[in-house]
Each structure stands twice: as C-alpha cells, then as structure tokens.
N, C-alpha and C positions, 0 to 999 in steps of 0.2 A: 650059534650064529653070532654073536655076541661077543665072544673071542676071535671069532673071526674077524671081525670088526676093528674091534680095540687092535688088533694084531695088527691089523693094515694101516692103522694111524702111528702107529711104534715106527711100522717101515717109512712113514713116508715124512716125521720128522725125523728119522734118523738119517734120510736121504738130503735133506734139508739143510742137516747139522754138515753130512760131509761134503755136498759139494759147496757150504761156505767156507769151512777151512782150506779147498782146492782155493776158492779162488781168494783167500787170505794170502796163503801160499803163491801163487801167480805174482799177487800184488805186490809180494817182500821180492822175488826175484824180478818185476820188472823197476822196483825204483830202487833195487841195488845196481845193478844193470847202468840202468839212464844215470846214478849218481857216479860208477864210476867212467860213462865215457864221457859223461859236459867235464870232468875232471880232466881226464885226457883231452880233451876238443879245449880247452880252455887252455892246457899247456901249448898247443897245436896254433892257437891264433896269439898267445905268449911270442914265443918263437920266430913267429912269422912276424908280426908287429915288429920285436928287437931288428928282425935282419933288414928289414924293409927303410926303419930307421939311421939304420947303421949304411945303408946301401944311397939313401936320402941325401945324408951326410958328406959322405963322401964322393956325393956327384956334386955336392953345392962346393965342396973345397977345393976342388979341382978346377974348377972356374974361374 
C-alpha cells in the first residue's frame, strides 16, 4: 500500500514538473510572437507617420 502511495506522489509531481515546462514553453512562443509583431506594427506606424508627413508637407507648399 505504501508504494502505492509514494508511486502516485511520483506521478503527480511529475505531472507538475510537465505541464510547467508546457506553459514555459507557451510563454517563450507568446513573447517571441508579440516581440516580433510590435516590431513589425512599429515599422507599420514608421511608415505611415513618414507618408503622412511627406503628404502634410506638400499640401502646405502648394498653397
């Protein structure tokens, strides 16, 4: 009975141990994820800023 025991406390921090590394694991893919789209999203409002000033620009010169 006694090994029975100890046996089921084995499984139940071994069950412990992996679904912390799942959600380590999750954790590395959602904040490579989010790092590389604000990256993108960041080039995205880059871009749009330049044209927007470029477009500013050449409404004021034409006047």
């Amino acid at each position: 009975m006694k090994t029975l025991i100890k046996s089921r406390k084995n499984e139940v921090g071994a069950t412990a141990i992996e679904y912390g590394l799942i959600a380590a694991l999750i954790s590395v893919g959602i904040i490579g994820t989010v790092s590389a789209v604000g990256t993108n999203l960041s080039n995205v409002f880059g871009a749009v800023s330049t044209h927007l000033s470029s477009a500013v620009s050449s409404a004021n010169s034409g006047s």
